[in-house]
N, CA, C and O atoms as a GROMACS GRO file, in nm:
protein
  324
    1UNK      N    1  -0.896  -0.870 -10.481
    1UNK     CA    2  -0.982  -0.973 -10.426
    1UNK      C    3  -0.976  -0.968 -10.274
    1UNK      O    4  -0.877  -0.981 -10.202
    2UNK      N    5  -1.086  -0.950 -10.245
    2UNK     CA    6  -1.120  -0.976 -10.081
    2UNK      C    7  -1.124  -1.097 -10.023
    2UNK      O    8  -1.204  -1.172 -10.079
    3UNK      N    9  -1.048  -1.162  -9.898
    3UNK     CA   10  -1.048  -1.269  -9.872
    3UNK      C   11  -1.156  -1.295  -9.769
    3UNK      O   12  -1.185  -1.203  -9.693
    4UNK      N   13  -1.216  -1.408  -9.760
    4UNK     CA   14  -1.319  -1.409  -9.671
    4UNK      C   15  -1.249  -1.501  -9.556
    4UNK      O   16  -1.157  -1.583  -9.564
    5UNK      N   17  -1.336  -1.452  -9.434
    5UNK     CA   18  -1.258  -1.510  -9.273
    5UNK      C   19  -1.397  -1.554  -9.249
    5UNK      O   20  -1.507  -1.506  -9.274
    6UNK      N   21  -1.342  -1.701  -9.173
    6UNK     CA   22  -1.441  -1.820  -9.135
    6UNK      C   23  -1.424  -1.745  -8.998
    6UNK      O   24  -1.315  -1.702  -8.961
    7UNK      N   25  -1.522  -1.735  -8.937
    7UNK     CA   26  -1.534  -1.740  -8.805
    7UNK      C   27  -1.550  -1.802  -8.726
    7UNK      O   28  -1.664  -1.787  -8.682
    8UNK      N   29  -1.474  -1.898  -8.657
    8UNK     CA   30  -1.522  -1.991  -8.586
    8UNK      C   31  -1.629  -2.004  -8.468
    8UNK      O   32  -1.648  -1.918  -8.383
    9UNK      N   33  -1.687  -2.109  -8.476
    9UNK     CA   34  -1.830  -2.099  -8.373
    9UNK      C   35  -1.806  -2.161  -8.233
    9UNK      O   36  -1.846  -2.277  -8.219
   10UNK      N   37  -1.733  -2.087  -8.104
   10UNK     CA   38  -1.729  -2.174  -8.033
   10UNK      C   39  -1.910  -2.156  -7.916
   10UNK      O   40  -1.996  -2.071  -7.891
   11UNK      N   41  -1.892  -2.235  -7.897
   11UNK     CA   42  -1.978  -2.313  -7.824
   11UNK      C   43  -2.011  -2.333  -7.698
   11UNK      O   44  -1.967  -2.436  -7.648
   12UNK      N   45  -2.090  -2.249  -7.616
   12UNK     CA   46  -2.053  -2.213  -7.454
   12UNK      C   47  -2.158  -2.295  -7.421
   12UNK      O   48  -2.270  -2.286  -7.471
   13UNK      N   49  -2.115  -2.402  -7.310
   13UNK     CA   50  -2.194  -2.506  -7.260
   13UNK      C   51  -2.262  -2.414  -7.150
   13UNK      O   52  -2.200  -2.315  -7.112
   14UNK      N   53  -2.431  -2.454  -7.078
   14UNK     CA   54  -2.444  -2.391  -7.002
   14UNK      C   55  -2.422  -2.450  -6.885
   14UNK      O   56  -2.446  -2.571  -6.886
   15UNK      N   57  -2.382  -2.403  -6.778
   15UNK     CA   58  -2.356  -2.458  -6.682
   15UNK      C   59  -2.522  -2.466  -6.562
   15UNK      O   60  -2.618  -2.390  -6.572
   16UNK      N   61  -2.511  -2.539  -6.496
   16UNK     CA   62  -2.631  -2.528  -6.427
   16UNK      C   63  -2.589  -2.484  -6.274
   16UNK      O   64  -2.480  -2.525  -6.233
   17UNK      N   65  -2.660  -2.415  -6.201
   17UNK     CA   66  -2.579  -2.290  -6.079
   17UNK      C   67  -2.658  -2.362  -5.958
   17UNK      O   68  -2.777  -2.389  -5.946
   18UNK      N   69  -2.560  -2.380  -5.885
   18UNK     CA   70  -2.593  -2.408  -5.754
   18UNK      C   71  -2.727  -2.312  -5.713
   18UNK      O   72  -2.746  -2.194  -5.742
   19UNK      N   73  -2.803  -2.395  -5.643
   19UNK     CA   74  -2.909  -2.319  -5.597
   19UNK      C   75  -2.937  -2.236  -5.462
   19UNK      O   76  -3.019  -2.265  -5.376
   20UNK      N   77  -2.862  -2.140  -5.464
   20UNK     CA   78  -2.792  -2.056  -5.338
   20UNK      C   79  -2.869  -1.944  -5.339
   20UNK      O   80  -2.858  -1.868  -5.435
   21UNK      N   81  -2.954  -1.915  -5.241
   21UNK     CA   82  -3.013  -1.757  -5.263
   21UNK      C   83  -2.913  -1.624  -5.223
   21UNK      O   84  -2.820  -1.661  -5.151
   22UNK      N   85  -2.912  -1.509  -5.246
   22UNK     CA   86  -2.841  -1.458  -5.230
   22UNK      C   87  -2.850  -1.371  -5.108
   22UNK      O   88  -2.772  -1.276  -5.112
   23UNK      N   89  -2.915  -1.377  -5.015
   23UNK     CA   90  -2.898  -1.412  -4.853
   23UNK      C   91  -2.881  -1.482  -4.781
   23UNK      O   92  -2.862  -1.455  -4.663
   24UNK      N   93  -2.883  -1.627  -4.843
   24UNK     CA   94  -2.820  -1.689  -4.759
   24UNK      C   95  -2.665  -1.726  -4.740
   24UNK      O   96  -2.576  -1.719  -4.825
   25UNK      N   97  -2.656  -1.768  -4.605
   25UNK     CA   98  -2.516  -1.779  -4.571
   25UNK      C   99  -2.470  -1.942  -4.576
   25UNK      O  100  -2.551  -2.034  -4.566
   26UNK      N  101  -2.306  -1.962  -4.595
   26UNK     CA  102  -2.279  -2.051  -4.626
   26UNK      C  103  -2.175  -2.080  -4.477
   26UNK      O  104  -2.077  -2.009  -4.454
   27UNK      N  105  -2.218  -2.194  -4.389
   27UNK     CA  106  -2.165  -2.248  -4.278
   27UNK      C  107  -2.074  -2.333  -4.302
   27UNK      O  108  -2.089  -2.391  -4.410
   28UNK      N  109  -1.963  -2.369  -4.228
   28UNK     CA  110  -1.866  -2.426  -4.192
   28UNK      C  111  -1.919  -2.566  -4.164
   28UNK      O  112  -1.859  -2.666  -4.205
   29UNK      N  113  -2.043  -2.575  -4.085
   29UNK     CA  114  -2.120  -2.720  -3.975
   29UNK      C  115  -2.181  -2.731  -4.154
   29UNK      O  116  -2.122  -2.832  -4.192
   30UNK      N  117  -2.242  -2.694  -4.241
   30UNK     CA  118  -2.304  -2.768  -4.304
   30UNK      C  119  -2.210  -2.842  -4.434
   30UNK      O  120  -2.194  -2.778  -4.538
   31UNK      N  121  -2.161  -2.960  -4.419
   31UNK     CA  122  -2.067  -3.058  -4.489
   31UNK      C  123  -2.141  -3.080  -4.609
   31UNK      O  124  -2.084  -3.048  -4.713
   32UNK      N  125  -2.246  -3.124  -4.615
   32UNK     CA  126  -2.323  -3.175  -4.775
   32UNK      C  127  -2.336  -3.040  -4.819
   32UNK      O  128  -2.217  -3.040  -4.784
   33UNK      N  129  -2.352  -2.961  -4.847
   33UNK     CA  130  -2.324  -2.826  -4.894
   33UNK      C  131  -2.162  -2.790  -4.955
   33UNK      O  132  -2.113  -2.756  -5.063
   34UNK      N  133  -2.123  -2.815  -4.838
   34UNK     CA  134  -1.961  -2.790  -4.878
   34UNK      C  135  -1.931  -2.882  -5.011
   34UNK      O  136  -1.914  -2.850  -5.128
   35UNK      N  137  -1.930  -2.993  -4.955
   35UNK     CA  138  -1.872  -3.080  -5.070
   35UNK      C  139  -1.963  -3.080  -5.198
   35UNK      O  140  -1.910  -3.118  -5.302
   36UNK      N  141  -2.083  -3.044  -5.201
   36UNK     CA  142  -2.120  -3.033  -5.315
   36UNK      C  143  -2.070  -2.890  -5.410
   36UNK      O  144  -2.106  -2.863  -5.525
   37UNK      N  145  -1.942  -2.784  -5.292
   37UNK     CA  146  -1.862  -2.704  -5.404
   37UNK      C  147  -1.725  -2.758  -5.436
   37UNK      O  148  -1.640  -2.696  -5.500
   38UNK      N  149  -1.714  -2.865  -5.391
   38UNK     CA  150  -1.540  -2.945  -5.407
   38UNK      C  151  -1.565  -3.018  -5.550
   38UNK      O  152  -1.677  -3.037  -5.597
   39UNK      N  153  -1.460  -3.051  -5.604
   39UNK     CA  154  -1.436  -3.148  -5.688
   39UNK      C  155  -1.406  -3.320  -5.650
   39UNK      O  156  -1.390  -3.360  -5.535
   40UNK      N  157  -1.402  -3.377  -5.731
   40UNK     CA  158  -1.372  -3.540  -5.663
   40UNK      C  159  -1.264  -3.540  -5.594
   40UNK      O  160  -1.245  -3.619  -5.502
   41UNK      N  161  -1.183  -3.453  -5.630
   41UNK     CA  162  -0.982  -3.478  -5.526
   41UNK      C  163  -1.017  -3.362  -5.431
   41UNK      O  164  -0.922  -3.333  -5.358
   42UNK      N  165  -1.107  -3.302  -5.417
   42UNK     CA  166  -1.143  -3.235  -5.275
   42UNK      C  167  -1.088  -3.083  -5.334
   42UNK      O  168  -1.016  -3.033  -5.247
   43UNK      N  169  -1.098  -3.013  -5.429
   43UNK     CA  170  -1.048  -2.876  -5.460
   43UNK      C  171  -1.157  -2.810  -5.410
   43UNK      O  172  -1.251  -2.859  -5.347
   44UNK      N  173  -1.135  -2.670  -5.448
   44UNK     CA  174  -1.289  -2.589  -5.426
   44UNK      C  175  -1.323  -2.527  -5.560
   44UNK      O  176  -1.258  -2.442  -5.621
   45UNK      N  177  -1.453  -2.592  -5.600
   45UNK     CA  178  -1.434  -2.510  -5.762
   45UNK      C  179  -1.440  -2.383  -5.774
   45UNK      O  180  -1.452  -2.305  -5.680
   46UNK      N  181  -1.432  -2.352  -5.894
   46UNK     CA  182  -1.406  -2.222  -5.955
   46UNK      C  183  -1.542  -2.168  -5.944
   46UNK      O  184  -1.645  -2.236  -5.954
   47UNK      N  185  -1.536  -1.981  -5.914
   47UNK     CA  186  -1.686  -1.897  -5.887
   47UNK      C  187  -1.722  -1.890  -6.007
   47UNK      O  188  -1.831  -1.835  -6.024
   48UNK      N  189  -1.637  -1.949  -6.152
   48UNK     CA  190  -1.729  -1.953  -6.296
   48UNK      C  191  -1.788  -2.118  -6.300
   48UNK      O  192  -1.882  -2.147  -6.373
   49UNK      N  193  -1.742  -2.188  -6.241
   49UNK     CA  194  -1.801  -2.316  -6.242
   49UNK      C  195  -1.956  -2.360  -6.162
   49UNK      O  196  -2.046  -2.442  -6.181
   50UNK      N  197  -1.919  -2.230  -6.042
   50UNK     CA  198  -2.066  -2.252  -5.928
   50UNK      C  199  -2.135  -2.170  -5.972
   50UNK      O  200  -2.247  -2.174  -5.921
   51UNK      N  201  -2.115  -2.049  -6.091
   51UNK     CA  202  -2.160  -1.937  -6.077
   51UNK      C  203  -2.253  -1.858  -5.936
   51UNK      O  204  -2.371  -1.824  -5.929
   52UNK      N  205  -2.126  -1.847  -5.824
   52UNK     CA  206  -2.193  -1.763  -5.715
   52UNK      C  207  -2.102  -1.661  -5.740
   52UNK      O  208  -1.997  -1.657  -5.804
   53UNK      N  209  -2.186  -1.553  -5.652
   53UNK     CA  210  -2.090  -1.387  -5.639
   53UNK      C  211  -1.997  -1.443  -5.581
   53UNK      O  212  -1.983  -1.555  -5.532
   54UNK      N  213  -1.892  -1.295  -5.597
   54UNK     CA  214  -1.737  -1.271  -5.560
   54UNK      C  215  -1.786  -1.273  -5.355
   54UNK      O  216  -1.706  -1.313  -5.271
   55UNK      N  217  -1.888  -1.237  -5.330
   55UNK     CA  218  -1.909  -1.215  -5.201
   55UNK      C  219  -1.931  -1.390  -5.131
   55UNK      O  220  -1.873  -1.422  -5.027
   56UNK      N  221  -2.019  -1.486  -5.204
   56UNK     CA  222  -2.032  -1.582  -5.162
   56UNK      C  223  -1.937  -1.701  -5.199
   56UNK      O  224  -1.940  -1.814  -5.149
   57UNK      N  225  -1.847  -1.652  -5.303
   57UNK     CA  226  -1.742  -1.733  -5.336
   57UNK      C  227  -1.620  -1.733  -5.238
   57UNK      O  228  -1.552  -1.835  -5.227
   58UNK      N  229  -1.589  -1.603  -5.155
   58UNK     CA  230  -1.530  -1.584  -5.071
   58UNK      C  231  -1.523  -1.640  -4.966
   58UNK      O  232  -1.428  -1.695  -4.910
   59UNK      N  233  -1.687  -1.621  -4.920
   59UNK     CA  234  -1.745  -1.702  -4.781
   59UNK      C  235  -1.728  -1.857  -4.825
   59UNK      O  236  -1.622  -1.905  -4.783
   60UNK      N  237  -1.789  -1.925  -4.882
   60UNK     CA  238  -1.748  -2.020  -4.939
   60UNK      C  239  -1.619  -2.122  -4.910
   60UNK      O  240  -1.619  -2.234  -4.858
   61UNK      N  241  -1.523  -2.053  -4.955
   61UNK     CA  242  -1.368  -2.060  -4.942
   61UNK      C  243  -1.320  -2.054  -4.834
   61UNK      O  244  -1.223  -2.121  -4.799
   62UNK      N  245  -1.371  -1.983  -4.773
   62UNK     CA  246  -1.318  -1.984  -4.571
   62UNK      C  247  -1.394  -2.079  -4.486
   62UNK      O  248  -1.326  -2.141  -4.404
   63UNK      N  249  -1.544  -2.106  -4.489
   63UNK     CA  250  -1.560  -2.207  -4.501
   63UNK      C  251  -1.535  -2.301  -4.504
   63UNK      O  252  -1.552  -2.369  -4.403
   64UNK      N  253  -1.473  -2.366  -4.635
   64UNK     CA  254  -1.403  -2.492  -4.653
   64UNK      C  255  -1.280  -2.513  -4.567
   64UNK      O  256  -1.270  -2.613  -4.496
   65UNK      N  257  -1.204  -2.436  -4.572
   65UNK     CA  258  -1.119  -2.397  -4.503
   65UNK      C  259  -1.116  -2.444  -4.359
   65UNK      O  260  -1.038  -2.518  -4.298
   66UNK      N  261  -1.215  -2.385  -4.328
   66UNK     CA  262  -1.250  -2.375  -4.206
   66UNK      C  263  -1.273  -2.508  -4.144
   66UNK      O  264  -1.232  -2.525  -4.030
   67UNK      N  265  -1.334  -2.605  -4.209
   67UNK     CA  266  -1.433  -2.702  -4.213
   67UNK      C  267  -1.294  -2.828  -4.186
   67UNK      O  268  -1.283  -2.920  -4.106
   68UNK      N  269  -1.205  -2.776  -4.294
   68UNK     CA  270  -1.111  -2.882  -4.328
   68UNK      C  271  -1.038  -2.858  -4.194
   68UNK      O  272  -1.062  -2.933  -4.099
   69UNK      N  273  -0.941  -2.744  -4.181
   69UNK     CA  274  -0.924  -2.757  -4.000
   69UNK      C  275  -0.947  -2.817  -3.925
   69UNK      O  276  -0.872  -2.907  -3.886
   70UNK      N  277  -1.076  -2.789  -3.869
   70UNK     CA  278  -1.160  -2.892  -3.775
   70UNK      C  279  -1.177  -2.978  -3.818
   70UNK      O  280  -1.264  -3.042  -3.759
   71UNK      N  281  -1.101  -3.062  -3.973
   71UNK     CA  282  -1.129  -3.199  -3.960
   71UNK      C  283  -1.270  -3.277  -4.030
   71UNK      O  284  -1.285  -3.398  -4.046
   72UNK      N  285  -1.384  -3.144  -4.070
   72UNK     CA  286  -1.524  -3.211  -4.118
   72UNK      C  287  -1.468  -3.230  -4.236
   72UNK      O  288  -1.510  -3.346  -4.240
   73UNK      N  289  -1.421  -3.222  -4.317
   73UNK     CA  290  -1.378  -3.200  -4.471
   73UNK      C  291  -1.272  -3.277  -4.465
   73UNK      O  292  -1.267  -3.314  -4.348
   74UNK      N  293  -1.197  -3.316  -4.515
   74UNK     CA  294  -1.076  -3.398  -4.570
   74UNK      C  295  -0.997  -3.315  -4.675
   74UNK      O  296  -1.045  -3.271  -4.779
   75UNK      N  297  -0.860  -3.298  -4.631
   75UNK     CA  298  -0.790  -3.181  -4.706
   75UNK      C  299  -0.788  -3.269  -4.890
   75UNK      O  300  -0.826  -3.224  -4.998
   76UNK      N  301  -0.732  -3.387  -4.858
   76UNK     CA  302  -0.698  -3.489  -5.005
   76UNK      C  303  -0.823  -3.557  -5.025
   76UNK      O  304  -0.863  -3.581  -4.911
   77UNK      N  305  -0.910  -3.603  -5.109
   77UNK     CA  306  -1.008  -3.721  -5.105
   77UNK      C  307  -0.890  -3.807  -5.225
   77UNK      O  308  -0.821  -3.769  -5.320
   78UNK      N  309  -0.916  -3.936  -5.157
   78UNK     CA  310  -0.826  -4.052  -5.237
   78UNK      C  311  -0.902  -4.125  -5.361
   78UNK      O  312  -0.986  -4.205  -5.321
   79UNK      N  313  -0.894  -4.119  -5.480
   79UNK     CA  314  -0.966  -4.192  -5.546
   79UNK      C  315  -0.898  -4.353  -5.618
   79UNK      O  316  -0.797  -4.372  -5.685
   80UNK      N  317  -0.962  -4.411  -5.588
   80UNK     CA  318  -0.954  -4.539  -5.634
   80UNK      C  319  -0.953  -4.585  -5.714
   80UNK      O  320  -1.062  -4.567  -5.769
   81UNK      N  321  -0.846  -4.687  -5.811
   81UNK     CA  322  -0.878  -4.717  -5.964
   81UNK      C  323  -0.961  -4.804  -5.983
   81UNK      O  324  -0.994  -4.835  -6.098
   0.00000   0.00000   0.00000
Protein backbone atom coordinates (compact mmCIF):
# COMPACT_ATOMS: atom_id res chain seq x y z
CA UNK A 1 0.00 0.00 0.00
CA UNK A 2 1.05 3.39 -1.07
CA UNK A 3 0.69 6.13 1.36
CA UNK A 4 -0.63 9.32 0.17
CA UNK A 5 1.19 12.89 1.25
CA UNK A 6 -1.08 15.96 1.85
CA UNK A 7 0.68 18.74 0.58
CA UNK A 8 0.31 21.59 2.28
CA UNK A 9 -0.95 24.87 0.61
CA UNK A 10 0.95 27.72 1.82
CA UNK A 11 -0.21 30.91 0.81
CA UNK A 12 2.00 33.87 -0.46
CA UNK A 13 0.37 37.20 0.34
CA UNK A 14 1.11 39.75 -2.34
CA UNK A 15 2.87 42.43 -1.26
CA UNK A 16 2.27 45.81 -2.93
CA UNK A 17 5.93 47.59 -4.11
CA UNK A 18 6.83 50.88 -3.49
CA UNK A 19 6.50 52.91 -6.49
CA UNK A 20 10.22 53.62 -7.34
CA UNK A 21 11.31 53.77 -10.96
CA UNK A 22 14.35 52.23 -11.59
CA UNK A 23 16.34 55.42 -12.36
CA UNK A 24 15.50 57.09 -9.99
CA UNK A 25 17.60 58.03 -7.11
CA UNK A 26 16.87 57.89 -3.54
CA UNK A 27 18.09 61.25 -1.43
CA UNK A 28 19.07 61.71 2.00
CA UNK A 29 16.94 65.61 1.93
CA UNK A 30 13.86 63.65 0.88
CA UNK A 31 12.32 62.48 4.58
CA UNK A 32 8.63 61.41 3.43
CA UNK A 33 10.23 58.96 1.17
CA UNK A 34 12.55 57.73 3.70
CA UNK A 35 10.15 57.00 6.27
CA UNK A 36 7.78 55.57 4.10
CA UNK A 37 10.84 52.59 3.96
CA UNK A 38 11.06 52.47 7.97
CA UNK A 39 8.83 50.58 10.11
CA UNK A 40 6.80 52.19 13.13
CA UNK A 41 10.08 51.77 15.69
CA UNK A 42 12.10 53.44 12.86
CA UNK A 43 13.93 50.07 11.28
CA UNK A 44 14.62 49.99 7.58
CA UNK A 45 12.53 47.31 6.00
CA UNK A 46 13.51 44.39 4.37
CA UNK A 47 14.41 44.58 0.13
CA UNK A 48 11.62 41.49 0.21
CA UNK A 49 9.19 43.69 2.00
CA UNK A 50 9.82 46.98 -0.46
CA UNK A 51 10.52 44.74 -3.21
CA UNK A 52 13.38 47.20 -4.62
CA UNK A 53 16.77 45.94 -6.28
CA UNK A 54 19.88 44.94 -4.35
CA UNK A 55 21.20 48.32 -6.06
CA UNK A 56 18.38 50.58 -4.63
CA UNK A 57 18.09 48.75 -1.42
CA UNK A 58 21.63 49.66 -0.80
CA UNK A 59 21.24 53.33 -1.71
CA UNK A 60 18.33 53.31 0.35
CA UNK A 61 20.16 52.16 3.50
CA UNK A 62 22.90 54.82 3.35
CA UNK A 63 20.51 57.16 2.94
CA UNK A 64 18.74 56.51 6.00
CA UNK A 65 21.71 56.43 7.54
CA UNK A 66 22.72 59.29 6.36
CA UNK A 67 19.58 61.20 7.08
CA UNK A 68 19.59 59.88 10.72
CA UNK A 69 23.17 61.50 11.29
CA UNK A 70 22.20 64.77 10.35
CA UNK A 71 19.42 64.36 12.59
CA UNK A 72 16.32 64.42 9.67
CA UNK A 73 15.31 60.88 10.75
CA UNK A 74 15.18 59.84 14.35
CA UNK A 75 17.42 56.84 15.14
CA UNK A 76 14.36 55.27 17.86
CA UNK A 77 10.64 56.42 17.01
CA UNK A 78 8.81 56.06 20.56
CA UNK A 79 5.50 54.50 20.43
CA UNK A 80 2.87 55.15 22.78
CA UNK A 81 0.38 52.82 24.55
Amino acid sequence: MSKTVKQSKMVKTKRQPFKLKPSETIDYKQVDILLSFSTEHGKIKSRRSTNLTLKQQRQLSKSIKRARYLRLLPFVISVEN
